[in-house]
N, C-alpha and C positions, 0 to 999 in steps of 0.2 A: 504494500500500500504506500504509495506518494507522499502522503503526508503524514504518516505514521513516525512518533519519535522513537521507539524502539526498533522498526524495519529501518531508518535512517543509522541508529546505533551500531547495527546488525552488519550496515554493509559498510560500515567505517565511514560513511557520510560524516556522522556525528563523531568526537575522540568519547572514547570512554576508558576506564582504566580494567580490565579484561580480566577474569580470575580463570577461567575457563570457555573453551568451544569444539565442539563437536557438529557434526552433517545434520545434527538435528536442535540442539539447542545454544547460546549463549547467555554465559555468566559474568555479571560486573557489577562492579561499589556503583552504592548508591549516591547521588549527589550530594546530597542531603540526608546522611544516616542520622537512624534513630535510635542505634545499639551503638555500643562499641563494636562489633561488625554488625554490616549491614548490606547484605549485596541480594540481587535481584538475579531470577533467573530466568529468562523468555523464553519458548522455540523460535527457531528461526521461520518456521511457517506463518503467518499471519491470523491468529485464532484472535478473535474481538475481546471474549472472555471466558470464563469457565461455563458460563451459560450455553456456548456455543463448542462445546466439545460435545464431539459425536461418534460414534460406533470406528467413523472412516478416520479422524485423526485424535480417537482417545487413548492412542499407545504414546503419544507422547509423553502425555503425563505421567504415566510411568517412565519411562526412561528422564524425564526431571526431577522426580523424587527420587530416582536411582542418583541420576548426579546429585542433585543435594546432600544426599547421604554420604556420598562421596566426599565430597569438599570439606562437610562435615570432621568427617575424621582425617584428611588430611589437615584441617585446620585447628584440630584437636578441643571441638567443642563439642561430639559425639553426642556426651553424655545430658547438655541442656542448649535447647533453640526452638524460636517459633518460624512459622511457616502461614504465610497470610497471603491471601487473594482475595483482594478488592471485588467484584460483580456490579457492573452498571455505577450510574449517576448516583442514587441514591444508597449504593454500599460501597462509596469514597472513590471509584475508581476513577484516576484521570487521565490516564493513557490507555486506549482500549485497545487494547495489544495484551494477551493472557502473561499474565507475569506472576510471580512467587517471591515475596520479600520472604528473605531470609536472614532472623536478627539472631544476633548470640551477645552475652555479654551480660554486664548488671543489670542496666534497663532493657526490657522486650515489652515496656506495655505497648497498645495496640489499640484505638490509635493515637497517632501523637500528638502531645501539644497536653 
């Protein structure tokens, strides 16, 4: 999608600071964390939001929560972290591009502010 800021992210349009990427998803710090880590993870497919996963691209999400788990224990927070997906306007989302904050650290409340 053209105007999409995480499809712009995705193809290095946009800089972002990159924790991981694979043929199906990418991972990177948030601009604006709300843990002491705080990174975001997308597919690279163009999914609006969770509301819009379907039979033909809900293997992703599993292979995202595979990488997250991943990261996880390479980032040595295994043992405590949250995982949160905004859905539409009125459940905070504002990039509608399927994304997963991922916080670790002292604060994880949710949401911020």
């Amino acid at each position: 999608m053209s105007d999409c800021l995480f499809c712009k992210i995705i193809s290095g349009e946009i800089p972002s600071k990159k924790i991981y990427e694979d043929e199906l998803v990418y991972a990177f710090y948030d601009i604006d964390p709300q843990a002491p880590t705080h990174f975001l993870v997308v597919p690279k497919q163009h999914i609006p939001s969770a509301a819009a996963i379907t039979e033909e691209n809900g293997a992703i999400v599993s292979h995202i929560f595979q990488v997250i788990g991943k990261l996880a224990r390479e980032m040595g927070f295994s043992d405590g972290f949250r995982v949160v997906s905004n859905v539409g306007e009125q459940g905070g989302q504002t990039v509608f591009h399927l994304h997963f904050h991922v916080l670790a650290g002292r604060d994880m409340t949710w949401p911020p502010g």
